[in-house]
C-alpha positions in Angstrom: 6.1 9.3 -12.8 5.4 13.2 -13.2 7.1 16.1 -12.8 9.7 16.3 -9.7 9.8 18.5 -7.1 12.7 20.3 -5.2 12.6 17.3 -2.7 12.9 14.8 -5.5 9.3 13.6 -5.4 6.8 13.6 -8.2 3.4 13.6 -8.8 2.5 10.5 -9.9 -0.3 9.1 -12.2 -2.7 7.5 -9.2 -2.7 3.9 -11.6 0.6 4.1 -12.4 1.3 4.3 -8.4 -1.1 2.0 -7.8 0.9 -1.0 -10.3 4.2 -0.2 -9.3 4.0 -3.7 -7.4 3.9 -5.0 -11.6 1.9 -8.3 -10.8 -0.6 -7.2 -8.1 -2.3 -4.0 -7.5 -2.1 -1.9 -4.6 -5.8 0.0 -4.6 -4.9 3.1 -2.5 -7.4 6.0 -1.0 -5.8 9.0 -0.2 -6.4 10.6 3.4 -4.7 14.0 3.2 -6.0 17.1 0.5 -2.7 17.5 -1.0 -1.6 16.2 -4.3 0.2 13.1 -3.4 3.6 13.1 -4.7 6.1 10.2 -4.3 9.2 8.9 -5.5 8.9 5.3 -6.1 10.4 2.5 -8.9 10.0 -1.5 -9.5 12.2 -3.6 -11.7 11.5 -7.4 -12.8 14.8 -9.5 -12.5 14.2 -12.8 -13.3 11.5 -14.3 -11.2 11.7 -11.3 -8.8 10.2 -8.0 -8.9 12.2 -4.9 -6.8 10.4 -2.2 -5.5 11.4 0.9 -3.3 9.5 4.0 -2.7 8.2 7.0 -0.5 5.5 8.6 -0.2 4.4 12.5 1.5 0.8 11.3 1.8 -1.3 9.1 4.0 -2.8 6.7 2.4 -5.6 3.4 3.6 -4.1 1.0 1.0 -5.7 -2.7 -0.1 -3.5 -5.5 -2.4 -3.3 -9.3 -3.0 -0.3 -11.0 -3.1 -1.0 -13.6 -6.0 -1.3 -17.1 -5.4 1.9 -19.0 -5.5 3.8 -15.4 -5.0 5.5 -13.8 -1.6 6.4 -10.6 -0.5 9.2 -9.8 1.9 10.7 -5.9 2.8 11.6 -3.2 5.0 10.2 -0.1 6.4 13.1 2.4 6.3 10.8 5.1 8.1 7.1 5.3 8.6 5.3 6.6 11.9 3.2 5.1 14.7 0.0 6.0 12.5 0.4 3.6 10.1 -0.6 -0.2 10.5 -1.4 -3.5 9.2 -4.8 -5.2 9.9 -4.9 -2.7 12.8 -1.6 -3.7 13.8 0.8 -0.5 14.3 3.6 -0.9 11.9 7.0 0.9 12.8 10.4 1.9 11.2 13.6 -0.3 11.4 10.4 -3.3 11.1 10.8 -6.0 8.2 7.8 -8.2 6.9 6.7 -10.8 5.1 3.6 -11.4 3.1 2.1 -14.5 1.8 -1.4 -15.3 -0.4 -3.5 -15.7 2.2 -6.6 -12.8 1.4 -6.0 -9.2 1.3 -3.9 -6.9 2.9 -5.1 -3.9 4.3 -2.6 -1.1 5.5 -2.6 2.1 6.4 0.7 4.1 6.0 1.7 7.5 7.1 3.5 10.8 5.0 6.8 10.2 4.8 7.1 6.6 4.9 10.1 4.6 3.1 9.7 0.9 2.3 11.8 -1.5 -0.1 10.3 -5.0 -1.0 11.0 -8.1 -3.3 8.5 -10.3 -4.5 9.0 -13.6 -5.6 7.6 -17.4 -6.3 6.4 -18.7 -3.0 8.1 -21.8 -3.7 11.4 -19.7 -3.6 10.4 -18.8 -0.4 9.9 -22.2 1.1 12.5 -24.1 -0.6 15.3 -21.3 1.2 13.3 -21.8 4.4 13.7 -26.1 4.3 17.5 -25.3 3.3 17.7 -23.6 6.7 15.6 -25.3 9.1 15.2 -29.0 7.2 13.2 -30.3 10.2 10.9 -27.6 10.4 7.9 -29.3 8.2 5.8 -25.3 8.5 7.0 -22.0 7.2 6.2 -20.0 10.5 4.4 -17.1 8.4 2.5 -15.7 11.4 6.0 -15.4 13.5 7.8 -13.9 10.3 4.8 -11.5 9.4 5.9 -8.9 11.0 9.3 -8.3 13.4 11.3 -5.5 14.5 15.2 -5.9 13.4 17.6 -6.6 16.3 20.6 -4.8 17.6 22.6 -8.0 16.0 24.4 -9.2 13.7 21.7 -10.9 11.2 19.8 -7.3 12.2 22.0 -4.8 10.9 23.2 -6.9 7.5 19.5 -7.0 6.8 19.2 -3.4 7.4 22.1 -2.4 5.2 21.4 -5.1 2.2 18.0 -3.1 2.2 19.3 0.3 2.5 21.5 -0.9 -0.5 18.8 -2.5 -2.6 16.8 0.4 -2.2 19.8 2.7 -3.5 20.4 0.6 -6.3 16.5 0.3 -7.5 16.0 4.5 -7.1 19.3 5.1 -8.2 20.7 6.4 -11.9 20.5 3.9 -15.0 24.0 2.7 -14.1 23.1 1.8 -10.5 20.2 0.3 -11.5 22.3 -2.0 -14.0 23.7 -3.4 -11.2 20.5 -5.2 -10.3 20.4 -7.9 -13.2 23.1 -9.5 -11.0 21.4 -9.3 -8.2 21.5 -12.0 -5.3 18.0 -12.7 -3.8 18.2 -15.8 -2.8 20.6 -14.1 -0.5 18.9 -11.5 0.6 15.7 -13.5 1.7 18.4 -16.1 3.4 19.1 -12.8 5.7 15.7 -12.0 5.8 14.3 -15.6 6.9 17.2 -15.9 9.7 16.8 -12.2 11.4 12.9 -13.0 10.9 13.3 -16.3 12.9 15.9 -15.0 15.7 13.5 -12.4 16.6 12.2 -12.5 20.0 8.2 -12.0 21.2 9.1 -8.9 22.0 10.1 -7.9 18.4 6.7 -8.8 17.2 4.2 -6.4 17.5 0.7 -7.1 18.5 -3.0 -5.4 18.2 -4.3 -4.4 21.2 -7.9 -5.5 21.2 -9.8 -1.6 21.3 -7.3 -1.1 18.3 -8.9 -4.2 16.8 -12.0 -3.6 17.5 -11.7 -0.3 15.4 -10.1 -1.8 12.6 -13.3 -4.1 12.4 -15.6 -1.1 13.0 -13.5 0.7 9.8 -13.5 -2.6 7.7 -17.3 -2.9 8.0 -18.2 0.4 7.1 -15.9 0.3 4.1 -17.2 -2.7 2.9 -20.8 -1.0 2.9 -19.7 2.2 1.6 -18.0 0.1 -1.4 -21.0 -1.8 -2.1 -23.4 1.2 -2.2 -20.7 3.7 -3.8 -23.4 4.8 -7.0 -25.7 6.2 -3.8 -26.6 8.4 -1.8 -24.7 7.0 2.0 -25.9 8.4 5.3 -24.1 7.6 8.5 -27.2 6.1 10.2 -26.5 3.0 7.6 -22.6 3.0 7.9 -23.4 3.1 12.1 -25.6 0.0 11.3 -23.6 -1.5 8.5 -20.5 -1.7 11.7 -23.4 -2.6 14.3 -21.9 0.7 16.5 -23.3 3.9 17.7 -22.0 7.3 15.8 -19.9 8.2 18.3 -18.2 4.8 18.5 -18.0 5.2 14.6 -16.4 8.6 14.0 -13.9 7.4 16.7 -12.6 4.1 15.6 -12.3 6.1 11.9 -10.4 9.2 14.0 -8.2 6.7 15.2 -7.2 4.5 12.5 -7.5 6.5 9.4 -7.2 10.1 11.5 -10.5 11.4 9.5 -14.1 11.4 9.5 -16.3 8.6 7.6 -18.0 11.0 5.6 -14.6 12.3 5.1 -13.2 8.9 3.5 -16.6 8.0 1.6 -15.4 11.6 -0.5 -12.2 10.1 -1.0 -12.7 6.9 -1.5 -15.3 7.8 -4.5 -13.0 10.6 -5.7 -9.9 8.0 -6.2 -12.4 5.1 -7.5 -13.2 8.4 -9.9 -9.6 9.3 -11.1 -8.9 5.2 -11.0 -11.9 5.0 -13.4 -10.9 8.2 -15.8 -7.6 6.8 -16.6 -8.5 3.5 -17.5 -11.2 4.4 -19.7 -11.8 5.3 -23.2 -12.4 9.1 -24.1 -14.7 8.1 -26.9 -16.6 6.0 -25.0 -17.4 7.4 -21.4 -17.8 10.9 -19.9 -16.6 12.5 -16.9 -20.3 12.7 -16.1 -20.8 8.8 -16.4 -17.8 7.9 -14.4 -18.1 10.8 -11.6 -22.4 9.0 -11.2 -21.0 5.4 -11.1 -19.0 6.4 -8.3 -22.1 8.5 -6.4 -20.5 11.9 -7.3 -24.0 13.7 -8.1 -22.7 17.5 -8.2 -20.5 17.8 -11.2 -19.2 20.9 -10.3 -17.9 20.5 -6.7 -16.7 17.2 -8.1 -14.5 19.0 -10.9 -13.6 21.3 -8.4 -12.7 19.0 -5.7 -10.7 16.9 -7.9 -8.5 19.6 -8.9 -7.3 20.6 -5.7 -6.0 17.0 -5.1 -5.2 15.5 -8.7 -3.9 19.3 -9.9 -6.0 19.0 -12.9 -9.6 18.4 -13.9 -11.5 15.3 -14.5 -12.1 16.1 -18.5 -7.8 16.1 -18.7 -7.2 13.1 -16.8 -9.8 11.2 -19.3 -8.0 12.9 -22.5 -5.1 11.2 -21.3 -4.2 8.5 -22.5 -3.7 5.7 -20.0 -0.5 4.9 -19.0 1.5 2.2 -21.7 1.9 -0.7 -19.4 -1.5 -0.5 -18.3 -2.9 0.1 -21.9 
């Protein structure tokens, strides 16, 4: 994962980061012009894949759960910038994800999150054991809740805070995890996720979604037209909002400007692109024009102040084993 710092982050490989999910791939666009540095680990036990990590960046972050998979977590600690779908996400919050489309977040530096994936069929079989007249999984009510002050609350929040020990800790901690219960630990999670009241839930206001529409229009645009030239006018029109109306929702969801996040949305496609390719085959100049990076030098130079190394040395590389 890098080289570790005094606070026991590292600077990870941006793919590496990016597949630490092991069957789906989190696509992540940095917001902040620091090198991102994060401490984060997965591990496939049986049919489940653990995951725990934290980041010091902001990020606007895109994955898929795949079809006939889950996802259920924790956020440890994150702040009220972050969100889902527009939704403002929260510490002490849990979550589940199922395969319906992509999931779009948004998290803040600093946050902590632990997750387990597993089949979907796991998930619904535990759900029918506890509620066996309850034909639906309620996946909108379990989405997204806030743990209680209860019982089922707090033995959720300590088998988390213990999972994610165990899936960051040493190699003997992490040996601990091949006998790992998770069928228990989503029986916890489906039965604090179903006491939770309304008021645990938390909702989009509808100016918030109204901006994350704005932002997820734009984006789209500015990812279909990445190899040119983008000008605001056609990002305003692409989002069918005035400029002002544009460079708000961004300032408020993503905290920059959209010219600001088309430069980092083509430099991470860029490092994305130069790790997974072949040095014999492709240049830094062909990858850094497929992603509408037309000035080579202010690229190289830009990239080096976030990445901590230029574009030629992330393309010597090679790309990381798992992925290769």
């Amino acid at each position: 994962m890098g080289v570790e710092n005094a606070a026991g982050l590292h600077s990870p490989d941006l793919v590496t980061l990016s597949g630490i999910l092991k069957i789906c791939e989190l696509e992540l666009v940095l917001l902040g012009k620091q090198s991102p540095k994060a401490f984060a680990d997965s591990l496939a036990v049986e049919d489940a894949v653990l995951f725990s990590g934290e980041v010091d960046f902001a990020f606007r972050g895109r994955f898929a759960v795949p079809p006939q998979w889950c996802m259920f977590g924790y956020i440890h600690h994150t702040s009220s910038e972050s969100w889902c779908h527009g939704t403002p996400l929260g510490s002490d919050m849990a979550f589940t994800v199922v395969p319906e489309g992509i999931s779009e977040i948004m998290l803040s530096a600093g946050t902590r999150i632990t997750a387990v994936m597993v089949p979907l069929l796991r998930l619904h079989t535990r759900f029918a054991d506890l509620k066996p007249f309850q034909m639906e999984l309620p996946s909108r009510a379990l989405s997204l809740f806030q743990l209680a002050e209860d019982g089922r609350g707090a033995l959720l929040r300590s088998l988390m805070e213990d999972l994610r020990d165990r899936v960051l800790g040493d190699e003997t901690a992490m040996s601990t995890l091949q006998d790992y219960n998770v069928n228990d630990l989503l029986e916890v999670h489906l039965l604090a996720g179903l006491a939770a009241r309304g008021e645990d839930r938390p909702v989009c206001s509808r100016g918030r979604h109204a901006h994350y529409q704005v932002v997820q229009r734009a984006e789209d645009f500015m990812r279909q037209n990445l190899r040119r030239d983008i000008y605001l006018n056609e990002l305003c029109s692409a989002a069918g909002v005035s400029e002002r109306a544009l460079r708000y929702a961004f300032d408020d969801l993503l905290g920059v400007s959209p010219n600001r996040y088309l430069s980092m949305l083509r430099l991470c496609m860029a490092c994305k692109n130069l790790t997974l390719s072949d040095a014999s085959r492709r240049s830094v100049k062909s990858v850094a024009l497929s992603c509408g990076l037309w000035d080579l030098s202010r690229f190289a130079d830009h990239y080096r102040r976030v990445f901590g190394e230029l574009p030629r040395d992330t393309l010597m590389r090679s790309p990381p084993l798992e992925l290769a």
